[in-house]
C-alpha positions in Angstrom: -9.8 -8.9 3.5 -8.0 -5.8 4.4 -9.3 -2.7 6.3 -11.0 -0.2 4.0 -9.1 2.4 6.5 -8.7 4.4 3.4 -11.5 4.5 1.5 -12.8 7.3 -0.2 -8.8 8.9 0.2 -7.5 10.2 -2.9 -3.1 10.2 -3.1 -0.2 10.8 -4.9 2.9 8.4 -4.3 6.0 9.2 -5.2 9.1 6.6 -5.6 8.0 3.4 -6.9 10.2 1.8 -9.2 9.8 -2.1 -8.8 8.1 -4.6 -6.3 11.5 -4.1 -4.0 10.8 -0.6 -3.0 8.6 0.8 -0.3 6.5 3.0 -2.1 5.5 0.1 -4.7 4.7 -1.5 -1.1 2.8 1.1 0.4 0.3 1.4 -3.2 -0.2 -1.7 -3.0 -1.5 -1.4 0.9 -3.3 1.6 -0.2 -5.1 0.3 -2.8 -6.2 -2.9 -0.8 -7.5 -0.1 1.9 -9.8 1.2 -0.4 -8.0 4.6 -1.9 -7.4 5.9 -5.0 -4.0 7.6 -6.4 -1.5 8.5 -8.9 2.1 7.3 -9.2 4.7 9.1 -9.8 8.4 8.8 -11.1 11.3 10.6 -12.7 10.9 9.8 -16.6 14.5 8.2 -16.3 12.9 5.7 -13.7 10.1 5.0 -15.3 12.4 3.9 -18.2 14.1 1.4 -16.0 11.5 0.6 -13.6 8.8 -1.3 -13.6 5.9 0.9 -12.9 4.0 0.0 -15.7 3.0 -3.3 -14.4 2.0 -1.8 -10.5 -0.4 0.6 -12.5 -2.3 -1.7 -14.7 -2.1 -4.1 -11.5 -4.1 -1.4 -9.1 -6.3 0.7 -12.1 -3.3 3.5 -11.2 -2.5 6.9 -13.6 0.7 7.0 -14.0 2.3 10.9 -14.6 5.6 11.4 -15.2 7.2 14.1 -12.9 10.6 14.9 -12.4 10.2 16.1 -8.5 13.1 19.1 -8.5 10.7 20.9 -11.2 8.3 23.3 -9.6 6.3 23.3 -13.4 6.5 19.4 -13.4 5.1 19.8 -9.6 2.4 22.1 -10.6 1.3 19.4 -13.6 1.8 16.7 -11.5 -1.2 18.4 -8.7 -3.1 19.2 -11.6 -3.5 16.4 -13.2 -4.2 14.3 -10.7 -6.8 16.2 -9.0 -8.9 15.9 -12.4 -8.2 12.6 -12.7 -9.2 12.2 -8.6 -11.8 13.7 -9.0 -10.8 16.5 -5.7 -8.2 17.6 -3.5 -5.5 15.4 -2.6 -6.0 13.4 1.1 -2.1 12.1 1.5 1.0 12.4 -0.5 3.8 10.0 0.0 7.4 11.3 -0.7 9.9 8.7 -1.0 12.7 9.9 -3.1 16.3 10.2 -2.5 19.4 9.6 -4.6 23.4 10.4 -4.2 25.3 10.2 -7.1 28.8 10.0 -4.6 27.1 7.3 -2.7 26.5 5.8 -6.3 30.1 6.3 -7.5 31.9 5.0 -4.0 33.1 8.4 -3.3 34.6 8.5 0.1 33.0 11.4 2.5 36.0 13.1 2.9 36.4 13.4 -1.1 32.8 14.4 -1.9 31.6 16.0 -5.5 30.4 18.8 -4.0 28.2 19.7 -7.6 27.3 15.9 -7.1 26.3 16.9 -3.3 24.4 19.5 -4.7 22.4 17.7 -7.1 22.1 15.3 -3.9 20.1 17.7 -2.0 18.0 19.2 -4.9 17.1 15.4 -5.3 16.8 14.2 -2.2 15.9 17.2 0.3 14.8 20.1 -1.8 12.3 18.3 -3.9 10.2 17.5 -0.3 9.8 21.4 0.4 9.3 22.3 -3.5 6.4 19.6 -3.2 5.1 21.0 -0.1 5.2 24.6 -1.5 3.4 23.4 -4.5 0.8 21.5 -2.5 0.6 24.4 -0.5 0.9 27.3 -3.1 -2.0 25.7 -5.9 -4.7 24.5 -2.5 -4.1 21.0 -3.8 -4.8 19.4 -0.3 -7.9 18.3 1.5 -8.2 19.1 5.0 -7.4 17.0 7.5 -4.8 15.6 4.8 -1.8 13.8 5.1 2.3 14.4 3.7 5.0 11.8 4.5 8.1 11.5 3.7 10.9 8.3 4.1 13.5 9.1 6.3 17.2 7.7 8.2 18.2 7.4 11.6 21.5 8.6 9.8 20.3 12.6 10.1 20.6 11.6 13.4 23.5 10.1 13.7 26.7 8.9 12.1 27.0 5.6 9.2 30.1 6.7 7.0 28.6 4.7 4.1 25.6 7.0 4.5 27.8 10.0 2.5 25.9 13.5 2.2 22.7 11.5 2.2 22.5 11.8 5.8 22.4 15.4 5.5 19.7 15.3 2.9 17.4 13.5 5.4 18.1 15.9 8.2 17.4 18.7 5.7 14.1 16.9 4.6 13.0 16.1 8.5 13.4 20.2 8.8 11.6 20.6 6.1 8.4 18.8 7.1 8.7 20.1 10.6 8.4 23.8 8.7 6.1 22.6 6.7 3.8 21.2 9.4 3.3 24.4 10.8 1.8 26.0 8.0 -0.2 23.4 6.6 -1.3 23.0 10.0 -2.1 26.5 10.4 -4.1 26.6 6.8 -6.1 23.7 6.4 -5.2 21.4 9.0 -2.4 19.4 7.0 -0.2 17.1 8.7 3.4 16.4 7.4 5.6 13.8 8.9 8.3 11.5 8.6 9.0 8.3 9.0 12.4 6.8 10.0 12.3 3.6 8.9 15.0 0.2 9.3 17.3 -0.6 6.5 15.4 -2.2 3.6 16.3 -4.3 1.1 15.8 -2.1 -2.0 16.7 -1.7 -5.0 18.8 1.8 -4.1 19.3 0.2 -0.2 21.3 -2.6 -1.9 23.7 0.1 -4.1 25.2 1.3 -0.5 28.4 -0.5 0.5 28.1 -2.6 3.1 24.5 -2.8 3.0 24.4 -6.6 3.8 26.5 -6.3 6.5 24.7 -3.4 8.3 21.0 -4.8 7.3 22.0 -8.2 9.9 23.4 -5.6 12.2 20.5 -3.8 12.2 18.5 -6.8 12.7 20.4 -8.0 15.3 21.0 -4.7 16.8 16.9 -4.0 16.7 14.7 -6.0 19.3 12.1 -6.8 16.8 14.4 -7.0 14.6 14.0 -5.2 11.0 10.7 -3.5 10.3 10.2 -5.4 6.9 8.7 -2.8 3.7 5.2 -3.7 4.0 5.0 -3.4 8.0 6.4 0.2 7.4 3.5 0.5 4.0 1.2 -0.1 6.5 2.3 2.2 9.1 2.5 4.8 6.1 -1.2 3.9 5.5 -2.0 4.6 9.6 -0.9 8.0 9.1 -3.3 8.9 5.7 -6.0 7.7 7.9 -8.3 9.6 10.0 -7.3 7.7 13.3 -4.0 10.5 13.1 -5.6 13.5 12.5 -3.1 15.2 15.3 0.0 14.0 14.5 2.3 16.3 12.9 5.7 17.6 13.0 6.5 14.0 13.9 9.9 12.3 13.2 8.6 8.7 13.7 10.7 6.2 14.1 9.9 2.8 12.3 12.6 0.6 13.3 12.1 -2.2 15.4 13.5 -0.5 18.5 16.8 0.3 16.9 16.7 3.9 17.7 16.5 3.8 21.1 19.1 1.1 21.7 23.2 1.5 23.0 24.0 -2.6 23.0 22.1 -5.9 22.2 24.1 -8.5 24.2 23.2 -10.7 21.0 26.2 -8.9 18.7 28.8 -9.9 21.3 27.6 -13.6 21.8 30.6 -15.7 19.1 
């Protein structure tokens, strides 16, 4: 039987869209630790996902929310406070999307209004979240924001295109962020870097196969698989991190911190 490490929480998880991605991963953990959330998607996923099935499986409320819309926001907070029944304990954010990545456009030949629309999606959405968290008093104290980062705002993987950008904008953001939440009612905001995943959008990137056994190889531990990084998610909406914030954390396996595995020269 799992921990009831978060019992009593209430949450909001954004990103779900079928049993491949992280944030269907970490609801599932969450529920099994005892808390009690919403999910949320952009109607256009929920149209092609599968999140149907994850509610009815875990007794979840499902409100659609398109996350660059501040009134869709405010709804979204709304709604699932009365449906909580009180202020939110811990919001995940795991949301990103490049329609160049999408299309193969090289990085040198961008869409910039495709970049754009990147960043709004991506990047933006985190800090209109956190303002509308922060704006309507939807959190508890001593609550928790996290969002799903990539070692690629960090450093260079071409394939990455203006995404890696977006994540270095959204790491910024929460850094901001964490000050004044921290500063008002003790809100901690985070993110977490974690190891190429085999998801549904992960897959879409060219070259994804190759660099996932690269990573693995690359990584001590190897890969950090989804549900080692839902659980890690799960440590942070706990109490046992009430004073960690500001934090980029990095979920890797050890990949961040290495220059060479002798293992990727070995024929």
């Amino acid at each position: 039987m799992a921990t009831q490490l978060l019992a009593g929480k209430r949450g909001v998880i954004f990103g779900a869209l079928d049993d491949q991605s992280i944030a269907w991963a970490v609801a599932e953990v969450c529920a099994s630790m005892g808390a009690k959330f919403t999910l949320t998607n952009a109607p256009v996923a929920l149209r092609f996902g599968q999140l149907d099935a994850l509610g009815e499986k875990l007794g979840a409320t499902i409100i659609p929310c398109d996350a660059t819309s501040i009134e869709e926001l405010e709804n979204l907070f709304q709604q699932s406070e009365e449906i909580l029944g009180g202020k939110i304990d811990f919001v995940l954010h795991a949301i990103g999307m490049s329609l160049n990545v999408r299309k193969k456009k090289h990085y040198t030949d961008s869409n910039h209004e495709w970049m754009k629309k990147t960043f709004d999606i991506s990047a933006m959405s985190f800090h209109k979240m956190c303002q509308v968290l922060y704006k309507g008093d939807h959190m508890a104290e001593w609550g928790s924001i996290v969002g799903l980062t990539y070692i690629a705002a960090q450093r260079i993987f071409p394939d990455y295109g203006e995404m890696a950008e977006s994540k270095a904008l959204l790491e910024s953001f929460a850094r901001s962020f964490g000050y004044h939440f921290g500063e008002k009612k003790k809100v901690r905001v985070n993110t977490i870097s974690q190891s190429p995943t085999m998801t549904t959008a992960g897959k879409g990137i060219k070259g994804f196969q190759e660099f996932f056994g690269y990573g693995d190889d690359m990584s001590p531990l190897g890969n950090a698989p989804a549900i080692d990084c839902a659980n890690y998610c799960a440590t942070l909406f706990s109490d046992l991190t009430r004073y960690v914030t500001m934090q980029n954390l990095y979920h890797d396996g050890g990949f961040s911190n290495m220059g060479m595995n002798p293992k990727l020269l070995e024929g």
